[in-house]
N, C-alpha and C positions, 0 to 999 in steps of 0.2 A: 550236682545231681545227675548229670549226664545227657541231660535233655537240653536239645538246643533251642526249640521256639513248641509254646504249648497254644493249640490250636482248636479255639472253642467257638461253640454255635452259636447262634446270635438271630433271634427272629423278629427282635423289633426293639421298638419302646416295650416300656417294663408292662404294659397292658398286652399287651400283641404278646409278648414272648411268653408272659406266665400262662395265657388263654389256651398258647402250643405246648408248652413245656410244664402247667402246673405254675400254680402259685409260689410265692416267694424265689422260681428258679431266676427269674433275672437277676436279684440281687445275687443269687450263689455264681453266677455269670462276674457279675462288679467284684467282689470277693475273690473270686479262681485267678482275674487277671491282677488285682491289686497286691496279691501275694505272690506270683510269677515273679511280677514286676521289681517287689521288693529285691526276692531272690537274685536278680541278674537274668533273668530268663524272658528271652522275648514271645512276643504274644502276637496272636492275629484272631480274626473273628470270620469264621463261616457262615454266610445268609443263605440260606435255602428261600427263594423269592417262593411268593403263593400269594391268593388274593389278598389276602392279610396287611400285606407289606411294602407292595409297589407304590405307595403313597409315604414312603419312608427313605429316601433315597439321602434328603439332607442330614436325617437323624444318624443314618448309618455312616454318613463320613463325616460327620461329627464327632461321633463319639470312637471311630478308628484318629482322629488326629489328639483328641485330647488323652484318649490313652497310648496315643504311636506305637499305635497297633496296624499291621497290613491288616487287609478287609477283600473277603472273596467271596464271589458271588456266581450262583448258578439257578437252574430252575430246576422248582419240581416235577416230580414224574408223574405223568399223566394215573398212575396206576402207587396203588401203597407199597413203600418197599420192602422189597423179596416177597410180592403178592399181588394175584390178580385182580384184587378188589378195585373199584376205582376211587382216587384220591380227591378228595372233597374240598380241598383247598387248595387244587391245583389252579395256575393263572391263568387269568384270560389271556389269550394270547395278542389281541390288541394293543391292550396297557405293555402288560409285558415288553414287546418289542420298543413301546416308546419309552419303559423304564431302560431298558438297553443303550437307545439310545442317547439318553441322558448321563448313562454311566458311561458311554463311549466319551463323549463332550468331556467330563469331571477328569475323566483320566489324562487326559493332556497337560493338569494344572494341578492334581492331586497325588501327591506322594503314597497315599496310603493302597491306592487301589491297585490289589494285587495282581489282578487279570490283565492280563497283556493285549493290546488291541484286537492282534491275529486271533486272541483264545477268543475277544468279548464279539467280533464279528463272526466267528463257530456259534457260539451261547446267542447268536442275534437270528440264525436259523431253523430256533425250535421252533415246533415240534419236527421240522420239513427237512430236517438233514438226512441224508442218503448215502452222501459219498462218504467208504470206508475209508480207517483211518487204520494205519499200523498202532497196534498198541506193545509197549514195553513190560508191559505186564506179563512177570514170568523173569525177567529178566533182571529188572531194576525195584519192582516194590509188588505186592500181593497184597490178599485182603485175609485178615487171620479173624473169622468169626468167634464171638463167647462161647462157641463149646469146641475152639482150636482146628477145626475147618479150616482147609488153605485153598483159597482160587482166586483169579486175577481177579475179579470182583463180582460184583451180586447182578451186574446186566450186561458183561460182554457175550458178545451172542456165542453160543457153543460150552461156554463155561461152566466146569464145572469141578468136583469138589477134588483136588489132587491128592489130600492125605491129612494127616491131622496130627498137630504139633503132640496131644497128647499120647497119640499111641506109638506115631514113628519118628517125631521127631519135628523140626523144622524144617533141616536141608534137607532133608529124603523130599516133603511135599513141595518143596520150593521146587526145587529139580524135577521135578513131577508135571510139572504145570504147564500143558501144551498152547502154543503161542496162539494169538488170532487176531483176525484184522475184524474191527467193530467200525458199523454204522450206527451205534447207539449211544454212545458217550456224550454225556449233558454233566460229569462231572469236571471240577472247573479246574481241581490241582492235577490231573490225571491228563487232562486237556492240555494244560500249559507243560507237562511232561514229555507229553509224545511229539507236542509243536516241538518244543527246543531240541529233543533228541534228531528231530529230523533237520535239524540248523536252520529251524523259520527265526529271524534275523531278527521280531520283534518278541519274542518270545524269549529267545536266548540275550537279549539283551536286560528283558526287566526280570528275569531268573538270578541274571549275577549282581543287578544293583538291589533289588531285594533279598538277596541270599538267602531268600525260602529253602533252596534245595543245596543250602553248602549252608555251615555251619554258624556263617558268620558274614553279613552284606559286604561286598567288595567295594561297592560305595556306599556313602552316606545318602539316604534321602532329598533328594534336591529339593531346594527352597520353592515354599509356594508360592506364586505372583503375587 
């Protein structure tokens, strides 16, 4: 098929996730990955943390091992996205940092969690992060909206729309897309991107035994204690 790992959302137990996503989605969730799977094609699960879900920590690496799935996790934006509205199931930020911290702990002994420590102590400073980050955005991946919009993504600061796959193309707007350094980045694959790109040492290390960002893991998953 050509596709090397397919990479679906995941917002809780089947209660939590249909309340976010509509009824019956969690099972189309169990279904998407159980056919990947058949396929040959690997699988991972995206968490979007919110009040919802921070009491869900064992579920989610539960169900990343029994399907040996990687499992990534980030926090919601304070605001709905691409909109000023504010988000009503954004997390507390108490819980929150001690959900973090618990996934910091997990990570040491679990194979599936994708976030690299350097990215999960980034994701351990929301809302309060400041210091810019170089972003590769522009460079190495973009964000292509439903009506073919090309820009690094929907909250780097200055971003905005470089061209559109349907009038001009791809590489015209790829090429298009002026670089910027963000203090705003709470996304977690984007995060573990611009760590490795910059040779942060734990980042570039769980990049190549995960092989999220290369076609195919360089190692295998190491056994769990």
């Amino acid at each position: 098929l050509g596709m090397d790992i397919l990479d679906i959302s995941l917002d809780g137990p089947e209660k939590v996730h249909d309340s976010v996503r509509g009824a019956g989605s969690f099972q189309d969730v169990i279904r998407a990955v159980e056919a990947a799977r058949s396929c040959g094609i690997r699988t991972a699960f995206s968490v979007t943390l919110s009040k919802l879900n921070l009491d869900c920590l064992d579920f989610f690496l539960n169900i990343a091992k029994d399907y040996k799935s990687l499992i990534w996790f980030q926090p919601s934006e304070n605001n709905v996205l691409r909109g000023e509205g504010p988000n009503l199931l954004v997390q507390p930020e108490k819980e929150y940092k001690e959900f973090i911290g618990q996934l910091i702990i997990a990570k040491r002994t679990n194979p599936y969690v994708a976030n690299s420590l350097s990215g999960l102590k980034h994701l351990s400073l929301w809302p309060h992060f400041h210091l810019p980050m170089k972003c590769y955005g522009g460079q190495l991946f973009c964000r292509i909206d439903a009506n073919g919009d090309v820009k690094i993504c929907s909250r780097a600061n200055g971003t905005k729309v470089a061209g559109n796959v349907l009038e001009g193309g791809f590489r015209k707007a790829f090429e298009n897309i002026k670089l910027v350094v963000c203090d705003l980045c709470w996304c977690a694959r984007r995060i573990e991107f611009n760590y490795a790109l910059a040779f942060d040492l734990r980042a570039v290390c769980d990049s190549v035994k995960t092989g999220y960002f290369f076609s195919k893991p360089f190692l295998s998953p190491r056994k769990e204690g």
